[in-house]
C-alpha positions as CSV (number, residue, x, y, z in Angstrom):
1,X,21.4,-33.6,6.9
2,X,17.9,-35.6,7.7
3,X,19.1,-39.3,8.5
4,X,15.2,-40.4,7.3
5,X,12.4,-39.2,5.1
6,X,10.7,-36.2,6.1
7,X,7.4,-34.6,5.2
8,X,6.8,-30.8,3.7
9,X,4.1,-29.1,4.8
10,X,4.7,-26.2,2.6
11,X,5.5,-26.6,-1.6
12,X,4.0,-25.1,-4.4
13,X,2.8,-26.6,-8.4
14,X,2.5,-24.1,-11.1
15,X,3.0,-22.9,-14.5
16,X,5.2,-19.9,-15.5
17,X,1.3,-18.8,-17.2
18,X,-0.1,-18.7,-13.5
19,X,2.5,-16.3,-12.0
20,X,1.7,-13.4,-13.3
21,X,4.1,-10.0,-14.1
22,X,4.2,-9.4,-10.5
23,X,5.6,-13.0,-8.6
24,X,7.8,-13.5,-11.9
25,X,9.7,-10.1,-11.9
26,X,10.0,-9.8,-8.1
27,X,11.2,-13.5,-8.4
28,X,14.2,-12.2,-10.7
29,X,14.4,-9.3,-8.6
30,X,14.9,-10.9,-5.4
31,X,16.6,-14.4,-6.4
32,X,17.3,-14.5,-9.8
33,X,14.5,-16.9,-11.2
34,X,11.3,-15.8,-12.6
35,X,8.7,-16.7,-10.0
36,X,11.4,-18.3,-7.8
37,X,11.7,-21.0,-9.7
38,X,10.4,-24.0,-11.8
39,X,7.4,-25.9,-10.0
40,X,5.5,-27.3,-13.1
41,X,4.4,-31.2,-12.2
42,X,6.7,-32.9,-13.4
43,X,9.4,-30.7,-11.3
44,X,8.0,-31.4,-8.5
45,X,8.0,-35.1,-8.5
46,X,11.6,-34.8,-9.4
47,X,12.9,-32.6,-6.1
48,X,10.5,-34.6,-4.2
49,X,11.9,-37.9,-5.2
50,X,15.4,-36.5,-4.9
51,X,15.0,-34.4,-1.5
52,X,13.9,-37.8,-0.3
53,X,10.4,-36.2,1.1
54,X,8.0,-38.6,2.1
55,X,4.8,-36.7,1.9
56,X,4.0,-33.5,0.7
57,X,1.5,-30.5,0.7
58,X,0.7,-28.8,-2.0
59,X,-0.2,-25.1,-2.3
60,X,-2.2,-23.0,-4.9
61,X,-2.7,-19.1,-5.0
62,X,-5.1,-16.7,-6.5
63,X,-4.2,-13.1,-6.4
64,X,-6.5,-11.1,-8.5
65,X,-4.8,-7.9,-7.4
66,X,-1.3,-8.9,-9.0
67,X,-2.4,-11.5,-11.9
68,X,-1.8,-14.5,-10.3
69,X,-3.9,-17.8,-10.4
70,X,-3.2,-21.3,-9.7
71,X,-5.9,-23.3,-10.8
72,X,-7.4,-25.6,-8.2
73,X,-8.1,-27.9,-10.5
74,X,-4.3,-27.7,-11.7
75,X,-3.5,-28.9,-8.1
76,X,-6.4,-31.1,-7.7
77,X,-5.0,-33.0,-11.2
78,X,-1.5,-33.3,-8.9
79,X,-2.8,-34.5,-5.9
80,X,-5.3,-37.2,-8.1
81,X,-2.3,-38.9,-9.1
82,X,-0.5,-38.7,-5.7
83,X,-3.6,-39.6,-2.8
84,X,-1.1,-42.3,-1.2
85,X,1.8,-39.3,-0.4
86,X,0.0,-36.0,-0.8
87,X,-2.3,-33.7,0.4
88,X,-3.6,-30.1,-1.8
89,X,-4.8,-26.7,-0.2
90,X,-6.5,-24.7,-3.3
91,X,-7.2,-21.0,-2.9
92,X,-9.9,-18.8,-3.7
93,X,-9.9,-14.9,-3.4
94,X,-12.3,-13.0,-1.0
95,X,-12.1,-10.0,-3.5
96,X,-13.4,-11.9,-6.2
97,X,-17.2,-12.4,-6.7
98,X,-18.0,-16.3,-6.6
99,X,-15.0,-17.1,-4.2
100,X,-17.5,-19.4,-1.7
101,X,-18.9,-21.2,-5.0
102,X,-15.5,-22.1,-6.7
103,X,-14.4,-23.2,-2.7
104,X,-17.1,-25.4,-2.5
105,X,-16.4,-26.9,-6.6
106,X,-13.0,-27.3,-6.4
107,X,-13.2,-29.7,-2.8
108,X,-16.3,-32.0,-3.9
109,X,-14.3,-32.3,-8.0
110,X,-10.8,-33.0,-6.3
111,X,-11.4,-33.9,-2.4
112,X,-9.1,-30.6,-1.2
113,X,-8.4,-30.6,2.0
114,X,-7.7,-27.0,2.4
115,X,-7.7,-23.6,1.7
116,X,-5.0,-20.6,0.7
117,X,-5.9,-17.1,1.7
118,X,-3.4,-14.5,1.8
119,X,-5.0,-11.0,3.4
120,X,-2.0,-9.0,2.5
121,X,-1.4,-10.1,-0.8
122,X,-5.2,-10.6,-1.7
123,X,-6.0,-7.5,0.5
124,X,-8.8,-8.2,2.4
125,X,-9.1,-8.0,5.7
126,X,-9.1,-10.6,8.0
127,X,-12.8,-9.7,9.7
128,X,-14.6,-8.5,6.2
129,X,-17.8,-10.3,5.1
130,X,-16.7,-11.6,2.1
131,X,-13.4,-13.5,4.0
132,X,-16.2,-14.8,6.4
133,X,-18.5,-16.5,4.0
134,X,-15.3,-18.3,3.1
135,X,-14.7,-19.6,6.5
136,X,-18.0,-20.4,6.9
137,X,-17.7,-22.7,3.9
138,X,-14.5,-24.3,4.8
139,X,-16.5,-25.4,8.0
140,X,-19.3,-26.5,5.7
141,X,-17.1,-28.7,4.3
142,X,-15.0,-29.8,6.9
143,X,-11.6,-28.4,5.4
144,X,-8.5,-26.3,7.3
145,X,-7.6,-22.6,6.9
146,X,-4.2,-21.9,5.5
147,X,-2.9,-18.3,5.8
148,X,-0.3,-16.7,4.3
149,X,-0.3,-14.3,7.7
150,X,3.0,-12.7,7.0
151,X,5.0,-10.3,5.6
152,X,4.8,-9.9,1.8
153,X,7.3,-9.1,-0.8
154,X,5.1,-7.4,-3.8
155,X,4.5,-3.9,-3.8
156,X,1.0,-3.9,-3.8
157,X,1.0,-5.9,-0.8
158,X,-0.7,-4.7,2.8
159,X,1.2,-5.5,5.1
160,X,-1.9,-3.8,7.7
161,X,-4.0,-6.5,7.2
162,X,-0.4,-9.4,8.1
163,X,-0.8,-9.2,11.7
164,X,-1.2,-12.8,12.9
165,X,-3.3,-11.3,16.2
166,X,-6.4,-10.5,13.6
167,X,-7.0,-14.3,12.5
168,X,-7.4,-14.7,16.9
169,X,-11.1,-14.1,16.1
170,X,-11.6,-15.8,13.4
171,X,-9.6,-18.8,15.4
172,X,-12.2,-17.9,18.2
173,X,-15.4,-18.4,16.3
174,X,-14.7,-21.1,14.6
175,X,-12.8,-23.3,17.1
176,X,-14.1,-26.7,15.3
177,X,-11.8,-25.5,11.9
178,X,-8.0,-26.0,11.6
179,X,-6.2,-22.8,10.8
180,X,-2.4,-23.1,9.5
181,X,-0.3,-20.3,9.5
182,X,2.3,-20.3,6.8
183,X,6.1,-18.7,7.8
184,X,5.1,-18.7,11.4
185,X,4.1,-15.2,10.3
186,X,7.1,-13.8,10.4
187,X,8.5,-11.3,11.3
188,X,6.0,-11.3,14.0
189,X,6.6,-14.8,15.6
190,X,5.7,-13.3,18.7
191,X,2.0,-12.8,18.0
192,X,2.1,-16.4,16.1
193,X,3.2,-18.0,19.2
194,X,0.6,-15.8,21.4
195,X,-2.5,-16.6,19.1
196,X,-1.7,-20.5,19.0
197,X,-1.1,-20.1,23.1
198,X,-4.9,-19.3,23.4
199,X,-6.0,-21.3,20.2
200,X,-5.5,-24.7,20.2
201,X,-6.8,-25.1,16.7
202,X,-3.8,-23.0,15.1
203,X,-0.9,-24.5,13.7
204,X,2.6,-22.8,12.0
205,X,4.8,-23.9,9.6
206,X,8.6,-22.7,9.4
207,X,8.9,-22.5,5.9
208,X,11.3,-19.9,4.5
209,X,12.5,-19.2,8.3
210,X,15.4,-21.9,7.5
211,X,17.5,-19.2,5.6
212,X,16.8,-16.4,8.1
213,X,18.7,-18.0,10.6
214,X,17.8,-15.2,13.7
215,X,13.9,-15.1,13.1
216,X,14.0,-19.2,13.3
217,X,15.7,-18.8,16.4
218,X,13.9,-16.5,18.3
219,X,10.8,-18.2,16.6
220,X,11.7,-21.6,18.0
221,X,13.0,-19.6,21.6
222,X,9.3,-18.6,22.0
223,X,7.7,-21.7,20.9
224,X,9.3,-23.5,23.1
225,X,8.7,-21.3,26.1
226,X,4.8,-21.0,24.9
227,X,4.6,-25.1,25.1
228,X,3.4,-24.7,21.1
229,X,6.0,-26.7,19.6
230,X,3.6,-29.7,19.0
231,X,1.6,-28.0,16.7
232,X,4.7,-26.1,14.4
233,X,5.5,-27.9,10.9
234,X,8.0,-28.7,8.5
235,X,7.9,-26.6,5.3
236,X,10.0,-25.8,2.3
237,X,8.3,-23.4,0.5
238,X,9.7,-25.1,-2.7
239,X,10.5,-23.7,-5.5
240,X,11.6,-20.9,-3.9
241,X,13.7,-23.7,-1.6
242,X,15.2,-27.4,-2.6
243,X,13.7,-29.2,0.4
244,X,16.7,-31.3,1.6
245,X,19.0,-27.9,1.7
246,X,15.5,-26.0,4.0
247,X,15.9,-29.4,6.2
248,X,19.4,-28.9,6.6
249,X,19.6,-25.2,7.5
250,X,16.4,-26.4,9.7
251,X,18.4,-28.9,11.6
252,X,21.3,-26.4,11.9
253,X,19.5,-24.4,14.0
254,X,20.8,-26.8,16.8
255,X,23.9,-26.1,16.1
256,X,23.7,-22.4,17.3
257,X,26.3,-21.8,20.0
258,X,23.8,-19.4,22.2
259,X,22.8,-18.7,25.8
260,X,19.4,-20.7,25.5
261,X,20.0,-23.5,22.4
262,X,17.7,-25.0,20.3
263,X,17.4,-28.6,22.1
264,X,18.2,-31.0,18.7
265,X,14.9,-33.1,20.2
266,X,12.8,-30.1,19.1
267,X,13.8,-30.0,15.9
268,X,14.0,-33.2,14.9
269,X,10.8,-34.0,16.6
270,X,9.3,-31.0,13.7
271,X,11.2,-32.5,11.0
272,X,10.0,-35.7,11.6
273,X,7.1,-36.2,13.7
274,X,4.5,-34.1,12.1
275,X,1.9,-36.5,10.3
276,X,-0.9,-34.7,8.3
277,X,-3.5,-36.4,10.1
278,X,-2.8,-33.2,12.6
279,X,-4.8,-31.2,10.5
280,X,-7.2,-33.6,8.8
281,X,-9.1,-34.6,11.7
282,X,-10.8,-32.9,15.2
């Protein structure tokens, strides 16, 4: 159990309206809530406040492809009325015509400080020109990338375009940008692990890898022998997860009776020891 507060680098705010047919039936599907669970504002402050979580990032998403769309100026009311704890990642859609305009809005209204993009569930991919005029103005404005770079659940999803190795050019061209990579990309923590060798601007967070106790291991195995530890991150992925039970199945990983352990230090050093300031300045 964490013996201190503890910061989550991956939650989500929405309303059941945002979902769309897609997230909410799968979400039934798969674990028996509609969307994975209740994550409206109020919600959120609550199994904050109780998971005892220090600081917190908050995550929209806008899939056109499967009716889904979090407003980013529904996260950017959130993070208003939390600037001393919290910091927001909005999302805009490659597919969608405008996607570099609304970017650009939604950070001078709210002061984002990053960006959602999700290749396989938007399906774009990584190298097209329409992804690239938004990385062009996240640099513009001085913001971090955040993929979701792994496997997806929904069946329209394209799971082609989930490889982690295809954001190593987009890390190489624009080495001055922070690029976050959400679930360590599993199941391919390998590649994760390779592209943030060779990219020091590429970060990983863990979230959802708490419950799949074999991918965290061999996940945290390889980071370890890459020397990337420093730069993976505490996340939840709440609703989907309460954020004290992630951080315990987190910390359990230590606990593994295996040939080469997870050394405790390691994970409590990613539990604990991640300020957001990481990702926030160069």
């Amino acid at each position: 159990m964490p013996d201190r507060p503890f910061s989550d680098w991956h939650t989500h705010v929405y309303r059941p309206e945002h979902l769309g047919p897609v997230w909410t039936d799968r979400g039934t599907e798969l674990v028996g809530r509609p969307g994975f669970g209740r994550a409206d504002l109020q919600e959120h402050t609550r199994a904050m406040a109780a998971a005892g979580v220090e600081r917190f990032l908050i995550v929209g998403l806008r899939v056109a492809r499967i009716g889904m769309d979090v407003p980013n100026d529904y996260v950017g009311e959130y993070l208003d009325a939390h600037r001393d704890r919290a910091i927001a990642v909005g999302s805009v859609d490659p597919t969608q015509p405008g996607a570099a305009a609304e970017l650009r809005r939604a950070v001078r209204t709210h002061g984002l400080h990053g960006v959602k993009l999700s290749p396989p569930y938007q399906g774009f991919h990584p190298h097209s020109d329409e992804a690239y005029e938004v990385y062009r103005t996240a640099a513009d404005l001085g913001i971090f990338l955040m993929f979701h770079q792994a496997s997806v659940f929904a069946p329209q999803g394209m799971n082609e375009y989930a490889s982690p190795t295809m954001l190593d050019r987009v890390a190489r061209e624009f080495r001055d940008t922070k690029i976050l990579l959400a679930h360590f990309g599993k199941p391919w923590m390998n590649e994760a692990v390779e592209l943030m060798m060779k990219n020091r601007n590429v970060f990983a967070d863990v979230s959802t890898l708490p419950v799949k106790t074999w991918q965290l291991y061999n996940g945290l195995r390889l980071a370890i022998e890459g020397h990337v530890t420093d730069r993976l991150v505490f996340g939840s992925d709440f609703p989907s997860f309460d954020p004290r039970e992630a951080a315990d199945q987190f910390l359990a990983v230590s606990d593994l009776e295996m040939p080469l352990p997870i050394p405790r230090a390691v994970v409590e050093d990613i539990l604990y020891n991640r300020p957001f300031e990481l990702l926030l300045t160069s």
